[in-house]
N, CA, C and O atoms as a printed pandas DataFrame, in Angstrom:
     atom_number atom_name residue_name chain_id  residue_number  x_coord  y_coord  z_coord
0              1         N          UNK        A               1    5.318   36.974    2.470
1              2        CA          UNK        A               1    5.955   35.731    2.866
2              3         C          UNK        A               1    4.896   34.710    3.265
3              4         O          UNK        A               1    4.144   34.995    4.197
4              5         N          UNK        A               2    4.767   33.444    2.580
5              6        CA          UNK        A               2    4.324   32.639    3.363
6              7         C          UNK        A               2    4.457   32.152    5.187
7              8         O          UNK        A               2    5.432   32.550    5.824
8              9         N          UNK        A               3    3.629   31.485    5.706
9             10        CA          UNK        A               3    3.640   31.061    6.810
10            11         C          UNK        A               3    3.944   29.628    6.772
11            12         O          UNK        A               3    3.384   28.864    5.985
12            13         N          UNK        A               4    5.087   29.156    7.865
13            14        CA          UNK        A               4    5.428   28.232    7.566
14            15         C          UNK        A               4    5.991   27.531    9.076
15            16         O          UNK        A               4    6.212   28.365    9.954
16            17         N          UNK        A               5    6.154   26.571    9.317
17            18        CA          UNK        A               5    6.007   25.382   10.440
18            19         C          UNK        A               5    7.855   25.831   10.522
19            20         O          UNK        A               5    8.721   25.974    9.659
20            21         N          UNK        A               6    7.837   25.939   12.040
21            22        CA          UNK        A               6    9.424   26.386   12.668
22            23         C          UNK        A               6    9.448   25.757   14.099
23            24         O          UNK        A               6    8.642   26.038   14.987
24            25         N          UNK        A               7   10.169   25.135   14.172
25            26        CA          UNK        A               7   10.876   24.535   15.634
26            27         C          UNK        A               7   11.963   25.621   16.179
27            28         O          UNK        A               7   13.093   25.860   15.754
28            29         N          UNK        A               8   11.252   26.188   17.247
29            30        CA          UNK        A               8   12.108   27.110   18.225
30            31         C          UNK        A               8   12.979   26.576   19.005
31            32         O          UNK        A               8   12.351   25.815   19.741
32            33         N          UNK        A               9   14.114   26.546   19.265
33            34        CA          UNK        A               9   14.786   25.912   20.276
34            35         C          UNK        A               9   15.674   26.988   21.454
35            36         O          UNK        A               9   16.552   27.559   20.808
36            37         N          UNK        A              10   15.707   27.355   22.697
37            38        CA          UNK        A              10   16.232   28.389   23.435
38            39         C          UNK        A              10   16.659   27.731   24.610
39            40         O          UNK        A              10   16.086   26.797   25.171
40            41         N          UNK        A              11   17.657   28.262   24.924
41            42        CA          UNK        A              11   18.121   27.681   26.417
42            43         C          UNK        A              11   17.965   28.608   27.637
43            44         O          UNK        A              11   18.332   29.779   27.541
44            45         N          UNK        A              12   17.416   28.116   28.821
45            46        CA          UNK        A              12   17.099   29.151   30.060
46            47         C          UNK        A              12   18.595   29.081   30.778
47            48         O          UNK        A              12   19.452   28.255   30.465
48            49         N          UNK        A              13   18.743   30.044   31.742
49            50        CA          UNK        A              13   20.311   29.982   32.156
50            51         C          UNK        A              13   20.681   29.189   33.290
51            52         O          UNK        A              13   21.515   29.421   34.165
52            53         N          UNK        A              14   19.602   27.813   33.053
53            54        CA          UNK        A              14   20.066   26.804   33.786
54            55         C          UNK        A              14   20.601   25.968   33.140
55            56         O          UNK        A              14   21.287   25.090   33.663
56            57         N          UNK        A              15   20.371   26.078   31.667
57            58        CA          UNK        A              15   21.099   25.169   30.294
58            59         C          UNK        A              15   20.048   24.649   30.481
59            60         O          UNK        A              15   20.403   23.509   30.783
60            61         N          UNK        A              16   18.705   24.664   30.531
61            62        CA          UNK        A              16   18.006   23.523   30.273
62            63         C          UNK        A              16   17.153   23.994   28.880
63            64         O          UNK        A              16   16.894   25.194   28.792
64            65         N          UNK        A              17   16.771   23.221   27.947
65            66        CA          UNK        A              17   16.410   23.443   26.660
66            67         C          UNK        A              17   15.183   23.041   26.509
67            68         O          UNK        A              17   14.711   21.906   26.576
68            69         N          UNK        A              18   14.416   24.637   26.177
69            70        CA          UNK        A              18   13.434   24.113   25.407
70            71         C          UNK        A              18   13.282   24.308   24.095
71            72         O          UNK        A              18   14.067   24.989   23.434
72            73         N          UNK        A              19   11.885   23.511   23.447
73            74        CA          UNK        A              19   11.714   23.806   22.137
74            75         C          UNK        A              19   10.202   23.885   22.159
75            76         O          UNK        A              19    9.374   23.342   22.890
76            77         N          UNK        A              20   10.066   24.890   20.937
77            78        CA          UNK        A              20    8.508   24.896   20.911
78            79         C          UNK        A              20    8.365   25.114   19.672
79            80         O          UNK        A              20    9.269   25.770   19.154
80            81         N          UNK        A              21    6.891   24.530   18.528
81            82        CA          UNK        A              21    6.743   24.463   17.821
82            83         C          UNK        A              21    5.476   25.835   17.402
83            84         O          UNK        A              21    4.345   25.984   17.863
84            85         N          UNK        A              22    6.184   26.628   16.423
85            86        CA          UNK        A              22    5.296   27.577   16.081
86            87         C          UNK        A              22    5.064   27.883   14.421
87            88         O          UNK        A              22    5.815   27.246   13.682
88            89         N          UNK        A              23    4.428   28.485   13.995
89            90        CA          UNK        A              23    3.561   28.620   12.574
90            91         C          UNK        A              23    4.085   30.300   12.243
91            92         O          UNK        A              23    3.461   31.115   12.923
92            93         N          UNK        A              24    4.946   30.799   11.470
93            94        CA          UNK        A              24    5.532   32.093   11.553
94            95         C          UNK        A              24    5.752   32.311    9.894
95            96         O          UNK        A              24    5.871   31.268    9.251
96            97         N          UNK        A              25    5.824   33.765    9.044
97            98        CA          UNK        A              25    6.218   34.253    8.377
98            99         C          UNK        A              25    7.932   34.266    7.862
99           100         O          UNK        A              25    8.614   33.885    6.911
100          101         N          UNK        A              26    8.103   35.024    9.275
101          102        CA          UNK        A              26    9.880   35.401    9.109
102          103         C          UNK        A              26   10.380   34.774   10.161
103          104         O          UNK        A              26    9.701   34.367   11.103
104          105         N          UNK        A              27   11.717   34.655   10.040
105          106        CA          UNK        A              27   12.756   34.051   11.281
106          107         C          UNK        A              27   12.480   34.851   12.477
107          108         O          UNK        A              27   12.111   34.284   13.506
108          109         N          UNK        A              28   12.609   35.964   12.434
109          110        CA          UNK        A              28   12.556   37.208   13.763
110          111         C          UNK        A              28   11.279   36.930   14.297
111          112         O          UNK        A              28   11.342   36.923   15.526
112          113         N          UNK        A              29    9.364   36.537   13.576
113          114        CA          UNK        A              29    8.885   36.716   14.389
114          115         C          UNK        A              29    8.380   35.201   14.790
115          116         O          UNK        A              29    7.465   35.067   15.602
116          117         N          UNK        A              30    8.749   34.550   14.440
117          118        CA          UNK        A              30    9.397   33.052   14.835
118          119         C          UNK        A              30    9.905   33.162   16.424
119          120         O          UNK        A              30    9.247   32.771   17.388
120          121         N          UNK        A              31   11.021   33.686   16.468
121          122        CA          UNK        A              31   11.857   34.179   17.625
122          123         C          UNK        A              31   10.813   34.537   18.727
123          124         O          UNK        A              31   10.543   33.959   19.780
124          125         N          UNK        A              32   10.221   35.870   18.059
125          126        CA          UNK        A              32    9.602   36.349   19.330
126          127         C          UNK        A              32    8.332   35.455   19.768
127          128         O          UNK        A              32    8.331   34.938   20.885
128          129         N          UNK        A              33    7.389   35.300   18.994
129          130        CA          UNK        A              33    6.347   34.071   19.086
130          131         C          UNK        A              33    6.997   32.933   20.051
131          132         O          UNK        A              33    6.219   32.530   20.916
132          133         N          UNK        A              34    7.933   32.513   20.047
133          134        CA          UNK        A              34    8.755   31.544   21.119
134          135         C          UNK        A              34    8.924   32.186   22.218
135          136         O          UNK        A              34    8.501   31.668   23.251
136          137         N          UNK        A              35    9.543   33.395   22.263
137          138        CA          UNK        A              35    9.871   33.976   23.500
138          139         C          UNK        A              35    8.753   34.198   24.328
139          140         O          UNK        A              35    8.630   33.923   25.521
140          141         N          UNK        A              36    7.749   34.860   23.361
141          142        CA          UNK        A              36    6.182   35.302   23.929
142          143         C          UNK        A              36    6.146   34.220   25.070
143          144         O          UNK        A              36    6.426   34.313   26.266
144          145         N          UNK        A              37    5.702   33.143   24.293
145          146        CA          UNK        A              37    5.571   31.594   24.711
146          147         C          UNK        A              37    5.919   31.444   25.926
147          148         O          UNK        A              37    5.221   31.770   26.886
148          149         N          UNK        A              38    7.176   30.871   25.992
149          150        CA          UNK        A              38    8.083   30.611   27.062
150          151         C          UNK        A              38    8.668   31.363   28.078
151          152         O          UNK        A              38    9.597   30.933   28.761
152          153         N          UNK        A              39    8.197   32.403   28.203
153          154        CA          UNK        A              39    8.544   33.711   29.330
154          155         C          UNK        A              39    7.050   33.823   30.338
155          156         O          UNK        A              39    6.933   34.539   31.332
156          157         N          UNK        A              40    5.861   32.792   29.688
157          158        CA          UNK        A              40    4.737   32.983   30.254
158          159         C          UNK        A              40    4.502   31.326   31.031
159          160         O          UNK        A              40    3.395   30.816   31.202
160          161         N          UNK        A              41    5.744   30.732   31.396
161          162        CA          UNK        A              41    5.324   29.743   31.896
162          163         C          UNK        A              41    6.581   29.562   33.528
163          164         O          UNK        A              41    7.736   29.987   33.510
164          165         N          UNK        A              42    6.043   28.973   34.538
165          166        CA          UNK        A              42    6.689   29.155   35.878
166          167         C          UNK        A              42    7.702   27.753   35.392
167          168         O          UNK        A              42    8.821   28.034   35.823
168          169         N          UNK        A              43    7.760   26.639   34.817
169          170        CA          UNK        A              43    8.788   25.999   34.352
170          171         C          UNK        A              43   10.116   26.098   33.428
171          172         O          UNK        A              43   10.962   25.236   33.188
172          173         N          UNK        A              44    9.984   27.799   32.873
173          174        CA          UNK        A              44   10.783   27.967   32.014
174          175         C          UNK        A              44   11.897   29.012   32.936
175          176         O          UNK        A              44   11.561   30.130   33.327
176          177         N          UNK        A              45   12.961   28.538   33.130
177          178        CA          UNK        A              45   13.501   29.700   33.698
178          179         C          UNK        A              45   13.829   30.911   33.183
179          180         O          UNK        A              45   13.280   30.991   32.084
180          181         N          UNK        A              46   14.713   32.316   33.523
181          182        CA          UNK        A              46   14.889   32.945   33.024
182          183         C          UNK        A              46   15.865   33.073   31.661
183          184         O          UNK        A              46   17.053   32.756   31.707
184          185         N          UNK        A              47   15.171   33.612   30.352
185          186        CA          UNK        A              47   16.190   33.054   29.007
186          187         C          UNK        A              47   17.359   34.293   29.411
187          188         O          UNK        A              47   16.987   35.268   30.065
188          189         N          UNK        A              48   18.614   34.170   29.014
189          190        CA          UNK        A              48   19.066   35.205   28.525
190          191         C          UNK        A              48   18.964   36.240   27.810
191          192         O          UNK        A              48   17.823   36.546   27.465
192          193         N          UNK        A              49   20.103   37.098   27.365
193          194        CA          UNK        A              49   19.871   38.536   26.468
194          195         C          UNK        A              49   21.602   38.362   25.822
195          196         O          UNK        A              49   22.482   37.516   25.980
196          197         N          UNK        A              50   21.519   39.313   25.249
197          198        CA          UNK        A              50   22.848   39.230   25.028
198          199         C          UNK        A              50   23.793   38.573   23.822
199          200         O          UNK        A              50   23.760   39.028   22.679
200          201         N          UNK        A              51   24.718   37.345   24.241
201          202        CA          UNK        A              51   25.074   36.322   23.588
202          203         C          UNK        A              51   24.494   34.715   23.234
203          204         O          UNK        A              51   24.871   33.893   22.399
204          205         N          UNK        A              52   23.055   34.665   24.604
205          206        CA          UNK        A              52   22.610   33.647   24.054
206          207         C          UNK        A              52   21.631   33.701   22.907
207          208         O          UNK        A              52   20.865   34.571   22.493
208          209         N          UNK        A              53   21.976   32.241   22.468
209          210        CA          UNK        A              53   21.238   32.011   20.776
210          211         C          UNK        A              53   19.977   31.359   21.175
211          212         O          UNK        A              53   19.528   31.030   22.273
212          213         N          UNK        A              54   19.513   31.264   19.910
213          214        CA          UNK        A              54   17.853   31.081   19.328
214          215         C          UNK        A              54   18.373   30.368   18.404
215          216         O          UNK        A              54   19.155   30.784   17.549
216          217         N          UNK        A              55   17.813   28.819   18.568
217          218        CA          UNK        A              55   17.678   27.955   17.046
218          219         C          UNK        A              55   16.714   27.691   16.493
219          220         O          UNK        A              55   15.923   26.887   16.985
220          221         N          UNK        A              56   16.477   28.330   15.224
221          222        CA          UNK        A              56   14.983   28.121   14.404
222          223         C          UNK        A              56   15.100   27.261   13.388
223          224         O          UNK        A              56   16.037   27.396   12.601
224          225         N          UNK        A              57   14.607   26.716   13.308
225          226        CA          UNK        A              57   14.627   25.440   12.427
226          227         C          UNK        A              57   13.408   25.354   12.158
227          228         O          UNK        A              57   12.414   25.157   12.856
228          229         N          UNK        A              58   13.738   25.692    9.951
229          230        CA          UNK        A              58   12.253   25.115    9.107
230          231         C          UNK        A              58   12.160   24.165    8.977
231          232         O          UNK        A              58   13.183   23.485    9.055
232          233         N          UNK        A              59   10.869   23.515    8.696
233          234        CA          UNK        A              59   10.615   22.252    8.600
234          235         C          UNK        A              59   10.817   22.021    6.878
235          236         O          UNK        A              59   11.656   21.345    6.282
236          237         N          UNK        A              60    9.665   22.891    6.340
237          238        CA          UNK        A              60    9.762   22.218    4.754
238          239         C          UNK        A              60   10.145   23.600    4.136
239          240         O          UNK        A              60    9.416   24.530    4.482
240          241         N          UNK        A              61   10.982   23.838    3.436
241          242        CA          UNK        A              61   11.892   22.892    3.227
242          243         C          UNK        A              61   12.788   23.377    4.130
243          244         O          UNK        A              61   12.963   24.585    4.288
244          245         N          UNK        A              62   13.525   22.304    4.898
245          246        CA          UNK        A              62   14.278   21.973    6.001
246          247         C          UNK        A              62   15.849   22.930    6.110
247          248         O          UNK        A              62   16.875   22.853    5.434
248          249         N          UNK        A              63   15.609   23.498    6.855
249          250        CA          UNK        A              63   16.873   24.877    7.176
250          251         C          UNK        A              63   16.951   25.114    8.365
251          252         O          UNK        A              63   15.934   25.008    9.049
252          253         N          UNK        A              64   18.275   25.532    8.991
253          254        CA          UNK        A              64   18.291   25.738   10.875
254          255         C          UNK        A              64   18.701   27.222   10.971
255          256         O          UNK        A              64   19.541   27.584   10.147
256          257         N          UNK        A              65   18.251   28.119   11.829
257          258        CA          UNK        A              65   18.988   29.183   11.750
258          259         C          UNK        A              65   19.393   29.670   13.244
259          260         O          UNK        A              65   18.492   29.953   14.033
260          261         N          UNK        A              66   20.426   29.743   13.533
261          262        CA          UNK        A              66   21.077   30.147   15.126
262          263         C          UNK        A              66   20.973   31.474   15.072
263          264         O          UNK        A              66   21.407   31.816   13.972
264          265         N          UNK        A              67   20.539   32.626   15.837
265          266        CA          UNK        A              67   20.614   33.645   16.070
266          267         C          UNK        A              67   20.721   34.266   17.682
267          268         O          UNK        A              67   20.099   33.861   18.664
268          269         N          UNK        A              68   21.766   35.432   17.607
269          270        CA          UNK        A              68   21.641   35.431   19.037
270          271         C          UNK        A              68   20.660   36.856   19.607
271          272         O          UNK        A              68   20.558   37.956   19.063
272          273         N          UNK        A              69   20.139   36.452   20.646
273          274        CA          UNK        A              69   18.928   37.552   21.496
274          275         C          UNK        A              69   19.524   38.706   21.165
275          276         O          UNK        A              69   18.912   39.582   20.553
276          277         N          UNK        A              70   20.588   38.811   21.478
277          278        CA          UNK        A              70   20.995   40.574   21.202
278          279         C          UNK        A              70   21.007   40.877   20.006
279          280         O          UNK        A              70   20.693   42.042   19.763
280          281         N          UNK        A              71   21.276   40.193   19.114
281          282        CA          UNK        A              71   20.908   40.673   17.414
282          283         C          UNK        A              71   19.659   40.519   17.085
283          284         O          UNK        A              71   19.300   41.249   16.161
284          285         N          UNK        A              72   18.778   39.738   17.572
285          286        CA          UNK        A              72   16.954   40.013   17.053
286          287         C          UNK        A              72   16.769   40.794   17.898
287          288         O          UNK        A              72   15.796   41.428   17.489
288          289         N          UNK        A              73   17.179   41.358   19.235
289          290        CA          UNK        A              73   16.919   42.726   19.944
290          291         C          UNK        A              73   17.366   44.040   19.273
291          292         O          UNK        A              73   16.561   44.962   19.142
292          293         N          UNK        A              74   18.639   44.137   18.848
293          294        CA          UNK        A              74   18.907   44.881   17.953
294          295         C          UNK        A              74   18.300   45.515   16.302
295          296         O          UNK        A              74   18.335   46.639   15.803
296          297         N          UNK        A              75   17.780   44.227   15.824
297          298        CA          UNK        A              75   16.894   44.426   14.270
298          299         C          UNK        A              75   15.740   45.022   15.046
299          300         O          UNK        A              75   15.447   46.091   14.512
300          301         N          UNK        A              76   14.807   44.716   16.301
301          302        CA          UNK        A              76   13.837   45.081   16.676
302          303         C          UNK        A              76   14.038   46.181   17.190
303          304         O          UNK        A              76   12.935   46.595   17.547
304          305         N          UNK        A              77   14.947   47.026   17.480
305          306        CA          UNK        A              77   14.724   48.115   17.929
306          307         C          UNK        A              77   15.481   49.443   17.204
307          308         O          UNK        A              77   15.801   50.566   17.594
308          309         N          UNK        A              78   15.619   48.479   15.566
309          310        CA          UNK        A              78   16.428   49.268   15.014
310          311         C          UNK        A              78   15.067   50.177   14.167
311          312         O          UNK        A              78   13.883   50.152   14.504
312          313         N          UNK        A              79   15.624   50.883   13.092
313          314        CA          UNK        A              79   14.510   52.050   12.175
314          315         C          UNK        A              79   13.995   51.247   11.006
315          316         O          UNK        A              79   14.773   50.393   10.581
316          317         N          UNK        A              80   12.775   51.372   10.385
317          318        CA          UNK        A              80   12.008   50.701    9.488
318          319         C          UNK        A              80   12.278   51.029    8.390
319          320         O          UNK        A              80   12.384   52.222    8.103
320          321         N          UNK        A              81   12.453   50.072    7.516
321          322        CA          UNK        A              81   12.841   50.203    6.047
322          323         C          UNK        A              81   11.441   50.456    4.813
323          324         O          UNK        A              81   11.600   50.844    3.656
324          325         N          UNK        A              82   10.142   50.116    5.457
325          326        CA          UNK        A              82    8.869   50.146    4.719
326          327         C          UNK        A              82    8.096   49.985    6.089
327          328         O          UNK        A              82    8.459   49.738    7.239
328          329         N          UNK        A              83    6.643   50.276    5.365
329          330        CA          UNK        A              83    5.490   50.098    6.576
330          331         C          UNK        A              83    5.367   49.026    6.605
331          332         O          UNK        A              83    4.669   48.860    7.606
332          333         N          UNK        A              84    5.640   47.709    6.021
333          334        CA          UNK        A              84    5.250   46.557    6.411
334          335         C          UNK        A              84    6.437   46.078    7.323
335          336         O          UNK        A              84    6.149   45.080    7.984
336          337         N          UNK        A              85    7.871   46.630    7.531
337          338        CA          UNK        A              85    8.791   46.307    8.203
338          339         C          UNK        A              85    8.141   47.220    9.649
339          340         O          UNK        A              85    8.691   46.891   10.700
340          341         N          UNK        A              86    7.279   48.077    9.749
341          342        CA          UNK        A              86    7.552   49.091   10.475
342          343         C          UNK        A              86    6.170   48.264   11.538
343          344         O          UNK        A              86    6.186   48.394   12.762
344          345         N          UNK        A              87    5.089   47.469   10.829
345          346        CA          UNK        A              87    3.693   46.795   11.163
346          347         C          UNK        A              87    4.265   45.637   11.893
347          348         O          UNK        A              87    3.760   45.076   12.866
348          349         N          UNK        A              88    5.635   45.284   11.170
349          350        CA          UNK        A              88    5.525   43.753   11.915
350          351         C          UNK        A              88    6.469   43.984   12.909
351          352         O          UNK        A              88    6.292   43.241   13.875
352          353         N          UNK        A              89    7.508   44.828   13.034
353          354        CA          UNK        A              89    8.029   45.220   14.612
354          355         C          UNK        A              89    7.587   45.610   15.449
355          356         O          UNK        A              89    7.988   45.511   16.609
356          357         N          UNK        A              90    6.422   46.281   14.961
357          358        CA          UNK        A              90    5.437   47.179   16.357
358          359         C          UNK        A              90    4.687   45.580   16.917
359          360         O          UNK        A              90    4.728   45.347   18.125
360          361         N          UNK        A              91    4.006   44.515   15.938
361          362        CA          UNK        A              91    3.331   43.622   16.128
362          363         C          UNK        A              91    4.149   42.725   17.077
363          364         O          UNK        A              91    3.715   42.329   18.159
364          365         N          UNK        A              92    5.860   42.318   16.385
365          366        CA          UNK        A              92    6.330   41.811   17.558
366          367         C          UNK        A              92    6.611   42.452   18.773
367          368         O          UNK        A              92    6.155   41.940   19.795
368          369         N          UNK        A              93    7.201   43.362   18.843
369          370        CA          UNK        A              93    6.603   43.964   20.180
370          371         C          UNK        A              93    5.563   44.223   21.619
371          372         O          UNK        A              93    5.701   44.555   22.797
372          373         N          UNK        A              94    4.587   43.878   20.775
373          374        CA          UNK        A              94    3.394   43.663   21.397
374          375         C          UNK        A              94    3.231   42.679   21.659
375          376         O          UNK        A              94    2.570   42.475   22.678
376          377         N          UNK        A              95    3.737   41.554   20.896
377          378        CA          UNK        A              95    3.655   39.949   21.286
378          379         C          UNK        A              95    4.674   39.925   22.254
379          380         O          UNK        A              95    4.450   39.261   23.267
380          381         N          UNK        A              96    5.852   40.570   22.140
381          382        CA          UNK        A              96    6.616   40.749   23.504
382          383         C          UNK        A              96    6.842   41.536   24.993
383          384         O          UNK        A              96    7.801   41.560   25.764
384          385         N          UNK        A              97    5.439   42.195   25.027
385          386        CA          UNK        A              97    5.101   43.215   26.216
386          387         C          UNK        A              97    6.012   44.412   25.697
387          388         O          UNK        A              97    6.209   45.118   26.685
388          389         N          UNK        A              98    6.451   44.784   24.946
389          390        CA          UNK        A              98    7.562   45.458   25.177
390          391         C          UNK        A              98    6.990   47.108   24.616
391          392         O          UNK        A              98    7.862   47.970   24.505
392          393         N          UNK        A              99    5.608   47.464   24.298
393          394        CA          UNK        A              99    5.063   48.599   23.935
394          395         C          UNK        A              99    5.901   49.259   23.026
395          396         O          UNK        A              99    7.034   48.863   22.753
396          397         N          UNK        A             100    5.292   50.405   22.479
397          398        CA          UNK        A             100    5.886   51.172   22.019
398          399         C          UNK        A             100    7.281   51.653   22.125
399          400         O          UNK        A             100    7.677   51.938   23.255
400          401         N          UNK        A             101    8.216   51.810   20.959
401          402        CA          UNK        A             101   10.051   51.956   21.872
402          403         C          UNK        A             101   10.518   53.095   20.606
403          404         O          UNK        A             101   11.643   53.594   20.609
């Protein structure tokens, strides 16, 4: 997959919205690359789990994708379909503290 320019958008559970601009492969590690992000700063409050969504939005060519935390938690902690599915979950993982699972 190419790498390609994505606008993260997430809400903390004060409703306040951020967005952050990141450089990613796939939608999922898009996601986590944001989360990484924004879980490491004292202005971001705590994001949800669960039912709240993730809006990723490509730039070129231009596509939005809503996903919610508990379903990219779910693909991430689900079983690997190839070693390159199996490289880039362990990788997001690690970009998300979340070690070995």
């Amino acid at each position: 997959m190419a790498l390609k320019a994505r606008t993260v958008v997430v809400h903390d559970l004060n409703q306040i919205e951020h967005a952050i601009d990141v450089t990613a492969e796939s939608l999922y590690e898009a996601i986590a690359q944001a989360l990484a992000a924004l879980r490491g700063h004292d202005w971001v409050g705590d994001i949800g789990k669960g039912l709240t969504t993730v809006t990723v939005k490509v730039r070129h060519p231009e596509v939005t994708h809503v996903v919610k935390i508990q379903d990219f938690e779910n693909w991430l902690n689900r079983g690997c379909k190839s070693p390159a599915d199996t490289a880039l979950k362990a990788r997001l993982r690690q970009m998300l503290g979340m070690g070995k699972q």
